[in-house]
N, C-alpha and C positions, 0 to 999 in steps of 0.2 A: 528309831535311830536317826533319820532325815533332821525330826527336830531337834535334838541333841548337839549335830553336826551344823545349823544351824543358829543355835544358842550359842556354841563356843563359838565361831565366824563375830557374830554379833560381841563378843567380851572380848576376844581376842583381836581384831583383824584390824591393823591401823593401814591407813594410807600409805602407799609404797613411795610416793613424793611428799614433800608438805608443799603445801599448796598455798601458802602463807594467810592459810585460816587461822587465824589468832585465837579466833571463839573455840576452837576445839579445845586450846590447850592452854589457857590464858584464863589466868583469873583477877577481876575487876576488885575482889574485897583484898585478895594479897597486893594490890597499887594502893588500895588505899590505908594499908596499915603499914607497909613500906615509908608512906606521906607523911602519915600517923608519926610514927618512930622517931624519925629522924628529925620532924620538927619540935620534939619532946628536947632535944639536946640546946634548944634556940634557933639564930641565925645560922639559915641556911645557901649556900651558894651552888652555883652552876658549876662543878670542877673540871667543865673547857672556856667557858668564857670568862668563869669569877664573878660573874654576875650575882646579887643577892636573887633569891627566889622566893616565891608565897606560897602557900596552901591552899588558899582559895583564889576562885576564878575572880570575884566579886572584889577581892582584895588589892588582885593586881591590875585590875581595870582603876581602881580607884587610885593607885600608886603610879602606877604610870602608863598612862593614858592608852595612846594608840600602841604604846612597842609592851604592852601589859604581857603576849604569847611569848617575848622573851623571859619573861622573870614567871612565870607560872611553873611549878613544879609539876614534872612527870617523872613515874615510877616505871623502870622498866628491868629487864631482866641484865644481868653482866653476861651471860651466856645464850645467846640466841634460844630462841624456842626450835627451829632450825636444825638447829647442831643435835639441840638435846633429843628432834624426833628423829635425826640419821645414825645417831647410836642407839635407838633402840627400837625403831622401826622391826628389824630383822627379828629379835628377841621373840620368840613364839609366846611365852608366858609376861611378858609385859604388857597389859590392857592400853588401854587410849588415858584412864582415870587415874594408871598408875604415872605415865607420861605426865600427864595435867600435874599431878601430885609433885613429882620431882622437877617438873620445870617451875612451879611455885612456892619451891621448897626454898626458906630461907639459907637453912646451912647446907645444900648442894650449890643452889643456884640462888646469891642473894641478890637482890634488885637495887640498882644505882639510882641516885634520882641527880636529874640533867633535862634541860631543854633541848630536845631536839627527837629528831626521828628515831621510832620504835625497832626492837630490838625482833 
C-alpha cells in the first residue's frame, strides 16, 4: 500500500508555489517550432518595439552587430507558465506532464515571439 501511495505522490504531487523553474514546465522544442511557424509567413517583427527580428543567432550578429539581442527572435508563452501552475496546482488529478502539456499547448496557450524577458 506505502508504494502505491507513493507512486501516486510521485504522478500527481506539483509544487504548492512555482518557483519560477521553467525546466519543469517549459518546453525548448515547442520555442523552437513557435520560431519555426511564424518565420514560415516571412518578415518578422517585434510587436513592442516594431523592430524586424531573425531566427538565428548567427544571423543577427551578422545584421546588426553589437544591438544583434535586440532583433533575435524569442518564443515565449501569451500566458505566464505561473498563472497556468496557480490554476492547476490544487487540481488533485492534474500531473506536473499534463501542466507541461497545456502550458505548451498551442491552442490553450499559444506563444508570442518578442524580444524581451521570458514569460
Amino acid at each position: 500500500m506505502n508504494e502505491s501511495l507513493r507512486a501516486l505522490g510521485e504522478t500527481y504531487q506539483k509544487p504548492s508555489a512555482y518557483t519560477g523553474n521553467r525546466k519543469l514546465y517549459d518546453s525548448p522544442r515547442a520555442k523552437v517550432s513557435a520560431k519555426s511557424e511564424a518565420f514560415k509567413g516571412g518578415e518578422v517583427h517585434d510587436p513592442y518595439t516594431e523592430k524586424q527580428l531573425v531566427l538565428r543567432k548567427q544571423d543577427a550578429k551578422l545584421q546588426y552587430g553589437e544591438q544583434w539581442q535586440e532583433h533575435l527572435a524569442e518564443a515565449d508563452h501569451t500566458i505566464p507558465i505561473e498563472r497556468v501552475h496557480e490554476t492547476y496546482k490544487d487540481d488533485a488529478w492534474v500531473t506536473n506532464e499534463n501542466l507541461r502539456d497545456a502550458a505548451n499547448s498551442d491552442e490553450k496557450y499559444p506563444r508570442h515571439l518578442a524580444k524581451g524577458q521570458q514569460c
